[in-house]
N, C-alpha and C positions, 0 to 999 in steps of 0.2 A: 556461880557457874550458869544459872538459868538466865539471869540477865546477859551474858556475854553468849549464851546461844542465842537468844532471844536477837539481841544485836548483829549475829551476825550471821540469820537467818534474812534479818532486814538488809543485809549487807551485799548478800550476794544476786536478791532479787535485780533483774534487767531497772537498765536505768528508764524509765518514761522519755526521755529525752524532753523536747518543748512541748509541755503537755499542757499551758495556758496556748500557744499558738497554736494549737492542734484542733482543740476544742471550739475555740473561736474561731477559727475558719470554715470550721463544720457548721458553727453554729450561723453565721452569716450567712453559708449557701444556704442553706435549710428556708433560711429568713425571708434571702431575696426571691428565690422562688416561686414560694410561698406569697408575698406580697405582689410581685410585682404579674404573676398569673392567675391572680384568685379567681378572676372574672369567670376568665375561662371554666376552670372547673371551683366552685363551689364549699365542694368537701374536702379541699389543700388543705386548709387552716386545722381542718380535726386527726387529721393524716399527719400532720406536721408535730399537735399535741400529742398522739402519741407516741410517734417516734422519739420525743423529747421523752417523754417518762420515761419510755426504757433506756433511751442513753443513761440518763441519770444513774439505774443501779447498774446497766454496765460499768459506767465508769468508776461506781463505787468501788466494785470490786473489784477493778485494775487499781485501785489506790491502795486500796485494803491489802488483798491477796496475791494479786500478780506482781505489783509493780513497786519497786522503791519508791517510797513518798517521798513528794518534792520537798523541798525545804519554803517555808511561808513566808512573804513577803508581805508587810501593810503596803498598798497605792493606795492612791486616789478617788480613782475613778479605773477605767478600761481603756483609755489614752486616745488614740487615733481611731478606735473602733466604734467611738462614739460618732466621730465626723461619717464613718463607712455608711454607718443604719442609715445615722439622716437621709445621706444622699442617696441609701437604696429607698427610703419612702417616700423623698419627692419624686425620684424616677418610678415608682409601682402607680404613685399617682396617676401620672403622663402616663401609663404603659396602659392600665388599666378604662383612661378616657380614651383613647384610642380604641381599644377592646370593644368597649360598650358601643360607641360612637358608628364604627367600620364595619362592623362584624356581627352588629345584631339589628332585631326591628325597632331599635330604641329611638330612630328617628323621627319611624312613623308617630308616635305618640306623642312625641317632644313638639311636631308642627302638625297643624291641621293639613286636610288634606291636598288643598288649594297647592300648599308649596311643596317644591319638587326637593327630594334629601339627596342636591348634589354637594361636592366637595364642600363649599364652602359654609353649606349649614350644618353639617356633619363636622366642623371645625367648631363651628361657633357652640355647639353640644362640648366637644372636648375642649373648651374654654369655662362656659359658665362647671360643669362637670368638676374641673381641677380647683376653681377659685373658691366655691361650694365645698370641695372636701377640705379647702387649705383654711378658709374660716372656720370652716367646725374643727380643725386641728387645735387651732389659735385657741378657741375659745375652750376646748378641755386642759389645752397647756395651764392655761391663766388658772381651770377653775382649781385643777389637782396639782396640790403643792409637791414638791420634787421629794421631799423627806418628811417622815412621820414629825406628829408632834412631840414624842415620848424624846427621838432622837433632837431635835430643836434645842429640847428645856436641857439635853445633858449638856449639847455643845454650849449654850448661855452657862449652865452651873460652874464648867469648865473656866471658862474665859472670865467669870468671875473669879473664879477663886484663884486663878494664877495672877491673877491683876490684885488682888487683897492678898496674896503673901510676898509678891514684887513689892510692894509699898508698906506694910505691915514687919515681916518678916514673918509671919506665923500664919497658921490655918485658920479660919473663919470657927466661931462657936457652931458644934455643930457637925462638923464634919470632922468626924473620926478619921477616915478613911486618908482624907489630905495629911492630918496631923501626922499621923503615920508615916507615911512615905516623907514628910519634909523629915522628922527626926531621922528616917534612915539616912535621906543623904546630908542631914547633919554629920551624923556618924560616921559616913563614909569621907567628907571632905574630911576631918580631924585626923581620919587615918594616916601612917606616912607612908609615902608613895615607897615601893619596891624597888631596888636600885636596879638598876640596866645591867650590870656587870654583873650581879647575880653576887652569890659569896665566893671571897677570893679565897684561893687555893693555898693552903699552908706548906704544901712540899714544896721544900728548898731543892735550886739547880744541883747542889752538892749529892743532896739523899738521888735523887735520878742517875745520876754521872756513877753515884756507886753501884745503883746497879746496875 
């Protein structure tokens, strides 16, 4: 009985609706924002952290206590939201050399004072400005790998060990954990499959017609 309250206390809570596209579209204004105005005011980025912390345990507790939990999905990756960011960081780039370039005395310093900061040296700033941030991009790209080490050696351990029981039939010495799981779905293939039809029905048209 307390399981089946329990059940359908979670039952009745409000459905979240698209609460992966919800999040992430908040999360991307928040982002571009923040990126592509930093210039201008400075302390965006720390305004930005902490409105993100407390999304966070709001959102806990809409998961938690207000809202029906969604049902979990594994992907990928974030799909098309990945292509979104990029293209809001190279535009915050451009947004933000223009910024500097237009809108401050960053001219003066960038040329002595001999040259006059018309348009087109104030361009030539929002040129070296963009190519300068887009090298330094490059270069932390290269230097910080996309996924931990720890995660690396599982995904190698994996793609060994399913390539040694493809060939093998069997689990590597070693690894308990594979041996396991291959004997279950030993077990389960040996099982006989459950017919479609279900069990058939012993009452005769006769016993029905009589009553």
């Amino acid at each position: 009985d307390e399981e089946k309250n329990v059940l359908m206390r979670e039952w009745i809570k409000p459905n979240p609706g698209d609460f992966v596209l919800s999040e992430l579209s908040e999360k991307t204004i928040l982002f571009g924002t923040t990126m592509m105005f930093a210039a201008l005011f400075p302390l965006a980025p720390l305004i930005a952290l902490s409105i993100g912390l407390i999304d966070i345990r709001i959102d806990a507790s809409r998961l938690v206590w207000f809202n029906r939990r969604p049902i979990p999905e594994r992907v990928a990756g974030i799909g098309i939201w990945l292509n979104i960011l990029t293209f809001i960081q190279y535009a915050a780039v451009l947004t933000n050399a223009f910024i500097v370039s237009f809108t401050s005395r960053f001219c003066t310093f960038f040329f002595s004072d001999s040259i006059e900061c018309n348009v087109e040296n104030r361009l030539v700033i929002v040129l070296v400005f963009q190519n300068a941030t887009f090298l330094l991009k490059y270069l932390l790209q290269s230097m910080i790998p996309s996924s931990s080490a720890e995660l690396r050696t599982s995904q190698k351990r994996k793609r060994f060990v399913a390539k040694f029981v493809d060939e093998k039939g069997r689990a590597p010495e070693g690894f308990k954990k594979a041996s396991k799981l291959l004997q279950i779905a030993k077990t389960a293939a040996k099982k006989p499959k459950p017919s479609l039809l279900g069990k058939k029905s012993t009452t005769k048209v006769e016993d029905i017609s009589s009553h």
